[in-house]
N, C-alpha and C positions, 0 to 999 in steps of 0.2 A: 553551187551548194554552199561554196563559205562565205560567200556573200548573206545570204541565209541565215547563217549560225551568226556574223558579227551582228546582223540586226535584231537578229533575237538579244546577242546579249546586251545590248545599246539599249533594244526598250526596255530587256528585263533593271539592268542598270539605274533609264532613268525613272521607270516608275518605283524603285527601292529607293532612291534619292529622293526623291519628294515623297515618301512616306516615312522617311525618317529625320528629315529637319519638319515635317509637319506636326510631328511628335515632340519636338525638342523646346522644354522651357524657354521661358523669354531669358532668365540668370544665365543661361551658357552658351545666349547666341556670340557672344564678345569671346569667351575662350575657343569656340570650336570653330570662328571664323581668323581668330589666329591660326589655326591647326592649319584650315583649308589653306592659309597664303603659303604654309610650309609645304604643302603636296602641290601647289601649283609653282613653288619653287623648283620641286624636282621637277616638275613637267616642264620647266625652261631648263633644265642640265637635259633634257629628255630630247626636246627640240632641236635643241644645241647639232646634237648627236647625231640625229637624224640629219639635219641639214648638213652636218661636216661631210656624212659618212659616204654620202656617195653623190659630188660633184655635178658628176655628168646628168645624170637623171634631173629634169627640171621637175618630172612629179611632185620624187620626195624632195626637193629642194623649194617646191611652192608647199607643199604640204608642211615642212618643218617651219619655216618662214611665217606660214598663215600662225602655227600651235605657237608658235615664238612671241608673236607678236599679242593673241589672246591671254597666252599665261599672262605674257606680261603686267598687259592693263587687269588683269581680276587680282595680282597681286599687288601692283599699286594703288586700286580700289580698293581693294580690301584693307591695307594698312591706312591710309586716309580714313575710312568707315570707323575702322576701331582706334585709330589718334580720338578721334569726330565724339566715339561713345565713351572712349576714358578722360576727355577734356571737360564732360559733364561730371563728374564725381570730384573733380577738383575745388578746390575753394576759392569764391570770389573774393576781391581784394589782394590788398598786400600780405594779409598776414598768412 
């Protein structure tokens, strides 16, 4: 049965997710993809935690490892992406 309830909330989740960056001006994809590297930051202090917290268990210690290692790359992507779109507003030349 709670298997059930997580996957309800998983699709209700990702179909709200993709109706609402489907919504969202082209002006505030660069701020609220900064936002997203900040919540994928705490999902590395999130990982962290889980993988510390309990050694023995290999589940949650593949399961943190696996979150550990995705935050990571969607936050390093994502600040290269937004370096990548604030390098274009810059001025060419020297001056």
């Amino acid at each position: 049965m709670d298997i059930i309830l997580l996957l309800f909330i998983f699709t209700l989740a990702a179909f709200l997710g993709l109706e609402l960056i489907s919504k969202v001006p082209s002006q505030l994809h660069t701020p609220l993809m900064s936002g997203s590297n900040a919540i994928s930051g705490i999902t590395i202090v999130g990982a962290l935690i889980a993988t510390m917290q309990n050694p023995q268990g290999t589940t949650a210690m593949t399961l943190g490892f696996a979150a550990l290692v995705l935050a990571t790359i969607n936050v390093v992507g994502g600040y290269l992406v937004t370096d990548r779109m604030l390098g274009m507003f810059k001025k060419k030349g020297g001056k």
